[in-house]
C-alpha positions as CSV (number, residue, x, y, z in Angstrom):
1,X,97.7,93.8,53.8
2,X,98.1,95.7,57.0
3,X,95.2,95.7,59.3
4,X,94.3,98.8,61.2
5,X,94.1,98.3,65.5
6,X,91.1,99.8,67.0
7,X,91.2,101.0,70.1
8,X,88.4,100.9,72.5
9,X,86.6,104.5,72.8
10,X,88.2,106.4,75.7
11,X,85.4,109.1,77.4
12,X,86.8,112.1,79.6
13,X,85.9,113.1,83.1
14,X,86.4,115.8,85.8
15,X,87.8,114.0,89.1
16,X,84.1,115.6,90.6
17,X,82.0,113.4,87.8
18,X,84.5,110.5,89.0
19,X,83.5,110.7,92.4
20,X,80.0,110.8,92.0
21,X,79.9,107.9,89.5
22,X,81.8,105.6,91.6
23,X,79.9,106.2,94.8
24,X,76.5,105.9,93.2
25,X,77.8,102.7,91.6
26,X,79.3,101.2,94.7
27,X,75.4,102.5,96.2
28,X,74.3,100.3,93.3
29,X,76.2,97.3,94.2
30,X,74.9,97.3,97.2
31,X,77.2,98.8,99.1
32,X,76.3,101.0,102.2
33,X,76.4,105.0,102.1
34,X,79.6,105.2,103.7
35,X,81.7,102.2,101.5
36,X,80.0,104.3,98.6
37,X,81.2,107.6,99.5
38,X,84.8,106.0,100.4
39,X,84.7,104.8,96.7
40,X,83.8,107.7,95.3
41,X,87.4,109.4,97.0
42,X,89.4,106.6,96.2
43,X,88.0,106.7,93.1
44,X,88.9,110.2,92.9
45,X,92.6,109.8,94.1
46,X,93.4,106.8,91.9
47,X,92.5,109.0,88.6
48,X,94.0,112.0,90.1
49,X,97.1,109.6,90.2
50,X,97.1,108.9,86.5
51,X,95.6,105.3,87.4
52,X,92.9,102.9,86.1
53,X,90.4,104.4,88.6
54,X,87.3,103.0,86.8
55,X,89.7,98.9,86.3
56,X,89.9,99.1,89.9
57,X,86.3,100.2,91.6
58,X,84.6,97.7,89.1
59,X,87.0,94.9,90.3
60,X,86.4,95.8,93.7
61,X,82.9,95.7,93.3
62,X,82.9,92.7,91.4
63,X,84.9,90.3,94.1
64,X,82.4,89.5,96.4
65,X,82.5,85.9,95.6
66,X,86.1,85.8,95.2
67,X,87.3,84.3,98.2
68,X,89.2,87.4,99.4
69,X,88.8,90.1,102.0
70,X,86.9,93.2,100.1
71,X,89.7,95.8,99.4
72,X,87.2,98.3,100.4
73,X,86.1,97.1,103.9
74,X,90.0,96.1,104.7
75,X,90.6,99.8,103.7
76,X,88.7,101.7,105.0
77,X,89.7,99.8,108.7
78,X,93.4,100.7,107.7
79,X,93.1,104.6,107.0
80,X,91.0,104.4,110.4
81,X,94.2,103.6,112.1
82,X,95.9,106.4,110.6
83,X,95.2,108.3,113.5
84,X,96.3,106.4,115.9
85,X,99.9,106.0,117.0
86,X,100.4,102.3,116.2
87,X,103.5,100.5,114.2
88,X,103.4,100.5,110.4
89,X,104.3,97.2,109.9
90,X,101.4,94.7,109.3
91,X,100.7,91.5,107.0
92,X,97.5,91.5,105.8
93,X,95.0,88.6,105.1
94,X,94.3,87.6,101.2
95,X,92.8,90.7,99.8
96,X,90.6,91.2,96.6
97,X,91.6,94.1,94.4
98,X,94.9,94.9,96.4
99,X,95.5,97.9,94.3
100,X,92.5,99.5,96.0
101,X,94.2,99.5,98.9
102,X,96.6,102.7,98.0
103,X,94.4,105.4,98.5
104,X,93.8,104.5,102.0
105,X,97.2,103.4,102.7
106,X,97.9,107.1,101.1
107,X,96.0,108.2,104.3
108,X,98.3,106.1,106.8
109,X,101.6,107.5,105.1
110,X,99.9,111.1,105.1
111,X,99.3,110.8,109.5
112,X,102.3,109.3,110.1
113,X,104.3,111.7,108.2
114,X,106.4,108.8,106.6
115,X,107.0,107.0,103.4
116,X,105.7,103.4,103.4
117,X,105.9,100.0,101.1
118,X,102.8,97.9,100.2
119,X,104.0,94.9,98.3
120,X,102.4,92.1,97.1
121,X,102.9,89.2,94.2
122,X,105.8,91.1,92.0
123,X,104.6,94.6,92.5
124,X,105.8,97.3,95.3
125,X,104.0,100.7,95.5
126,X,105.9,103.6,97.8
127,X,103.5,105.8,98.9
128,X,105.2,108.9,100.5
129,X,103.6,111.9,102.2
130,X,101.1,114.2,99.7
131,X,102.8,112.5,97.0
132,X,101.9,110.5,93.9
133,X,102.7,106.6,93.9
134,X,105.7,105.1,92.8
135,X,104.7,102.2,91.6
136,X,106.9,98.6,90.4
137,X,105.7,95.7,88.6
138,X,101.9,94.8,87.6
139,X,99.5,96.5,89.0
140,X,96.2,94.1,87.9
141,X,96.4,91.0,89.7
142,X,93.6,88.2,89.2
143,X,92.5,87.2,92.1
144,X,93.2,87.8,95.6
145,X,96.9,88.5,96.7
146,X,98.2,89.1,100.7
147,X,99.9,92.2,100.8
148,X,102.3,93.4,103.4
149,X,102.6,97.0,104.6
150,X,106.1,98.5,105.8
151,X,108.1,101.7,106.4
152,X,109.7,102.3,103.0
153,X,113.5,102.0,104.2
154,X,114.4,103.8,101.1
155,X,113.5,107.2,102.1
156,X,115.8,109.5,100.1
157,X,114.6,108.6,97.2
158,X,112.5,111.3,95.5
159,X,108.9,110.6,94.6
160,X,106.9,111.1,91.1
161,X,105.1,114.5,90.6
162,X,100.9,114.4,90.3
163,X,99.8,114.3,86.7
164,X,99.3,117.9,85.5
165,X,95.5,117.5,84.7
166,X,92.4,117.0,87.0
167,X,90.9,114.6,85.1
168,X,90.6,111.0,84.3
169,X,89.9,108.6,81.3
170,X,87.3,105.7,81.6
171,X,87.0,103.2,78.5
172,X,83.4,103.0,76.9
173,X,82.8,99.6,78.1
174,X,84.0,100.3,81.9
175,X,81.7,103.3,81.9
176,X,78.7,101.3,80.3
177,X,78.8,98.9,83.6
178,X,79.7,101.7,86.3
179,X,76.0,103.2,84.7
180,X,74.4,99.9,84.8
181,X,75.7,99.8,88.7
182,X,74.4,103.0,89.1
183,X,71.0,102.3,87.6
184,X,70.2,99.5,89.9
185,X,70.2,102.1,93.0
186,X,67.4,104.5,91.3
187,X,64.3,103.3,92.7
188,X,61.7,102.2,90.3
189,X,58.5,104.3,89.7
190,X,55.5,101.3,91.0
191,X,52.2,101.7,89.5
192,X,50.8,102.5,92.6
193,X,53.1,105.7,92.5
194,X,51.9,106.5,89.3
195,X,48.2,106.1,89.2
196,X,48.8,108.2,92.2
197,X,50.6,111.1,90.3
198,X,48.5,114.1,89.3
199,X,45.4,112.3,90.9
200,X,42.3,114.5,91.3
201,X,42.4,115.5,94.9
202,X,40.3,118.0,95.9
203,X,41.8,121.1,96.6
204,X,39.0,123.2,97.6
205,X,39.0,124.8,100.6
């Protein structure tokens, strides 16, 4: 008898919807307006990319205890130094969730008008100019990994187009827990807030 795989209900975004769910589910995490607004774009570029956009924010914002520097954090400092004129060539510390790293890398290949390499374990990314990443190997990694960034000496070679659409795919059970991120940074109505609501204050003048 053959048995019939299920697969896992897939739900459809815009890259805008992406955005805004990461970065209030980073603000849910805990994470500080900025980090949450810098997940929200990474967010954004990894899907625009064709990547596991929701796989990667949730591991990010799940490694906290790992024993790894935060993707996020590491990051942001590296597109920060995008604009300044400084060598690309720099071996990072352990890093959590070092996938997350390429949009911001994207950033430093962007400024310096040059392809570069991140490798780390067995995979290589080549991130070129305004282009979409080439990408070798596995890209989920358990645990943290070091990662090392250089000029991509093999700069002839042409680099894969964007995916055609502007939208992304989240599977139902990543989606359930980015909402359940995001629903810890609403703030909950107290009691004193609503006994308050529609009390009778006297609005006679």
């Amino acid at each position: 008898m053959k048995h019939e795989v299920r697969r896992e209900a897939e739900l459809e975004l815009s890259l805008s919807e992406i955005t805004a769910l990461s970065a209030r589910a980073a603000r849910g995490a805990g994470r500080s307006w900025g980090e949450s607004e810098e997940v929200g774009e990474a967010a954004c570029w990894l899907a625009r990319a064709g990547q596991d956009w929701a796989g990667a924010v949730l591991e990010v914002l799940d490694a906290a205890e790992d024993g790894g520097d935060c993707a996020l954090r590491v990051g942001i400092v590296l597109a920060d130094t995008a604009a300044l004129s400084v060598p690309i060539k720099t071996k990072l510390p352990m890093i959590n969730s070092p996938f997350f790293l390429l949009p911001f890398a994207a950033r430093l290949a962007d400024q310096a008008g040059q392809r570069i390499r991140l490798d780390w374990a067995d995979t290589q990314v080549v991130l070129a100019p305004g282009a979409c990443p080439s990408i070798t190997g596995s890209v989920g990694i358990a645990g943290p990994a070091q990662v090392t960034i250089t000029p991509d000496p093999q700069d002839k070679t042409p680099s894969p187009d964007w995916p055609p659409t502007h939208r992304g795919t989240v599977l139902a059970t990543q989606y359930a827990r980015l909402m359940q991120f995001m629903m810890a940074s609403t703030v909950p109505t107290s009691a004193s807030s609503l006994a308050g609501a529609g009390a009778g204050g006297n609005d006679d003048d």
